[in-house]
C-alpha positions as CSV (number, residue, x, y, z in Angstrom):
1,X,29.2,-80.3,18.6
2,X,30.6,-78.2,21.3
3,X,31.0,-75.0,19.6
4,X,27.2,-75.6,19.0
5,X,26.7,-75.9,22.1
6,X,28.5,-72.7,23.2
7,X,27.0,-70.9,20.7
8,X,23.3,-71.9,22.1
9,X,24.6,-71.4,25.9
10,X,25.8,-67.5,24.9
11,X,21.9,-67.3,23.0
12,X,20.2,-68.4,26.0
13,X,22.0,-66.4,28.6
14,X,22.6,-63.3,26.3
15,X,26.2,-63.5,26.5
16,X,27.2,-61.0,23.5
17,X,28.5,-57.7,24.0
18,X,26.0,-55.1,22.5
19,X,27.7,-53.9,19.4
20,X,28.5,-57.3,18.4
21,X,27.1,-58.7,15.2
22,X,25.4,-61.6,17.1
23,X,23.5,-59.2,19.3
24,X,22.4,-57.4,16.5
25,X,20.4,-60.5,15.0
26,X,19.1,-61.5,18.3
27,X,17.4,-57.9,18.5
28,X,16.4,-58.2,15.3
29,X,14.9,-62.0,15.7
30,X,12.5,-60.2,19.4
31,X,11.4,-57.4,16.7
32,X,10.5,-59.7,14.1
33,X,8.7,-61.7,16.6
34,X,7.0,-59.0,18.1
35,X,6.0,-57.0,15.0
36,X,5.1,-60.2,12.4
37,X,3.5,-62.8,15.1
38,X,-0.5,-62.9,14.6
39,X,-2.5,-61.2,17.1
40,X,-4.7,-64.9,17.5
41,X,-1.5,-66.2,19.6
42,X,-1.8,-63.8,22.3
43,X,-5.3,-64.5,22.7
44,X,-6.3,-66.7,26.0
45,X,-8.8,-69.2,24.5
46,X,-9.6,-70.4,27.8
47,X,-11.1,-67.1,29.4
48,X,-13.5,-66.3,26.6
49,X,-15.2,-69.8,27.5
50,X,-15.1,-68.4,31.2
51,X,-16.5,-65.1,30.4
52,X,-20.4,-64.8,30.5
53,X,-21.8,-63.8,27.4
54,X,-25.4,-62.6,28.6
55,X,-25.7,-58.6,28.7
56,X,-28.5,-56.6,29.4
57,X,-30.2,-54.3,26.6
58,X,-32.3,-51.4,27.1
59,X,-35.7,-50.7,24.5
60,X,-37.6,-48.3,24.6
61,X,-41.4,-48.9,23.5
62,X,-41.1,-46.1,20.6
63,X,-38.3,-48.2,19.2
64,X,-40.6,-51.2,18.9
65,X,-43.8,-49.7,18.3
66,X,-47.4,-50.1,19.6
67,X,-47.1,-54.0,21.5
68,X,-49.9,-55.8,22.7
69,X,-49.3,-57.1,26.6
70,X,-49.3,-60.4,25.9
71,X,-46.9,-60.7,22.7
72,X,-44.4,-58.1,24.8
73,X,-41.7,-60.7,24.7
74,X,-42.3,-61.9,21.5
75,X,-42.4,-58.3,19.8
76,X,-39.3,-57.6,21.6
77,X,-37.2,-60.6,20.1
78,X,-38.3,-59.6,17.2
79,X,-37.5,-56.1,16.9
80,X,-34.2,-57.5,18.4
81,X,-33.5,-60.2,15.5
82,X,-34.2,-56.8,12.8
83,X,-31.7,-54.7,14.4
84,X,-29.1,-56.8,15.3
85,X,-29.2,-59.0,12.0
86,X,-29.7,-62.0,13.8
87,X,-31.3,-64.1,16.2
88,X,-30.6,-63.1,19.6
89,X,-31.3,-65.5,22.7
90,X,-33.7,-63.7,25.3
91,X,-33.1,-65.1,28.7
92,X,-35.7,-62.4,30.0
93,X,-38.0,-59.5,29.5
94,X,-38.6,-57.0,32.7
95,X,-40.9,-54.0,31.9
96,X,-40.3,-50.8,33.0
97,X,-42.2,-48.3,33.3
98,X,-41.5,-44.3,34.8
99,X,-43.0,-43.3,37.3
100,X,-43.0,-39.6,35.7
101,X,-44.0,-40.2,32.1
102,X,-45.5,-43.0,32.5
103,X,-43.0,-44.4,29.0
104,X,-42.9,-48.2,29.3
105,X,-39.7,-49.9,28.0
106,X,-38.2,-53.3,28.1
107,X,-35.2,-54.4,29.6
108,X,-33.8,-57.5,28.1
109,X,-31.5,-60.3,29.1
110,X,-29.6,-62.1,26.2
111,X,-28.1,-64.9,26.4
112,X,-25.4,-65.8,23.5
């Protein structure tokens, strides 16, 4: 029992002289770890569930084609779903249009 416990006092203060055969497996156990662990065990679960997930998108009015005023929102979510390959959640539609051109395009809030 004691020379088990000596053994796992020199392990946990690092007590072997490099060049030893000891320190040897202890480097090669931190490799091992390093190199064969799964990337999911590094990952903090608890700030993705912090992080807001809406973003902004940008779209254009050639991108979704000729739009009636009042379906603008609708269109958009549409077009949206198509490109994306799913359904996107819209938390809001601003139109913009420039002052130059005179283009109108849609900047869209999605909320995931």
């Amino acid at each position: 029992m004691k020379i088990i416990l000596s053994t796992l006092k020199k392990v946990l203060f690092w007590s072997y002289d490099r060049g030893t055969w000891q320190y040897d497996i202890m480097c090669v156990l931190i490799l091992a770890f390093i190199f064969f662990t799964p990337n999911d065990w590094f990952k903090a679960r608890w700030l993705s569930m912090a992080e807001d997930t809406s973003r902004a998108i940008y779209v254009t009015s050639e991108e979704v084609g000729p739009v009636v005023s009042d379906s603008a929102e609708q269109e958009v979510t549409e077009y949206l779903s198509r490109k994306y390959g799913r359904r996107l959640g819209v938390a809001r539609i601003e139109q913009v249009t420039s002052e130059t051109t005179g283009n109108r395009a849609y900047l869209v809030w999605t909320k995931e």
